[in-house]
N, C-alpha and C positions, 0 to 999 in steps of 0.2 A: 599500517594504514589501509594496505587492502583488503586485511578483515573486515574490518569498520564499512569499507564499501561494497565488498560482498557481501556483507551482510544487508545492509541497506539496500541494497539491488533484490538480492532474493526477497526481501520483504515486499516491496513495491512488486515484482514479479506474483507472490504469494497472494497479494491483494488481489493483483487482477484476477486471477483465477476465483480466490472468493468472490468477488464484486463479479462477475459472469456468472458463478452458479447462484445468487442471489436474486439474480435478475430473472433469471430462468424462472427459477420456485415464485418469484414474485408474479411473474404473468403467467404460470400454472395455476396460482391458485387464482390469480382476478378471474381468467376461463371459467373454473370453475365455480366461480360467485363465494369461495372460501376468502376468509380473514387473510388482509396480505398485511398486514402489522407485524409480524416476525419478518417478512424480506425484505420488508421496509428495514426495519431494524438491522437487519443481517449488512441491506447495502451499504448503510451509512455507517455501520462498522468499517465495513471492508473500504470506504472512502475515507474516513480517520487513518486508518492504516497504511493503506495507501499515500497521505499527506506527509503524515512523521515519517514515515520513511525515505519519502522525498527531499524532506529536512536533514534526515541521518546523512542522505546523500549531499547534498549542499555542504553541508560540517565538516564532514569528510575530505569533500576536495577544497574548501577552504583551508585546513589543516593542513594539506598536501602542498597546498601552492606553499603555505607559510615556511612549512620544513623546507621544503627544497628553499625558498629564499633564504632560511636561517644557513644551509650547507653552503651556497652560493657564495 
């Protein structure tokens, strides 16, 4: 089980860093007066991902409490 939420954790982790460098490029290019439709795009990737993995995580320690009451 704590693959499952290492994994999930590095995911959510992973996100944010995408969703930061998204953000960057997206108010780079507004500066610039360039198309921000891709870091638009890019952020709300990197906030889906962000979400399911916050999900993976919820699962995960629901799972956990379960097992351990199934051991109990």
């Amino acid at each position: 089980m704590n693959i499952a939420l290492d994994t999930a954790v590095s995911g959510m982790l992973n996100a944010q860093v995408q969703a930061g460098a998204a953000s960057e490029s997206l108010v780079q290019a507004a500066a610039k007066g360039e198309g921000i439709i891709q870091a638009v795009i890019a952020v709300k990737r990197a906030q889906a991902t962000h979400e399911a993995s916050a999900a993976m995580v919820k699962v995960a320690d629901d799972m956990t409490k379960t097992l351990l009451d199934i051991i109990a």
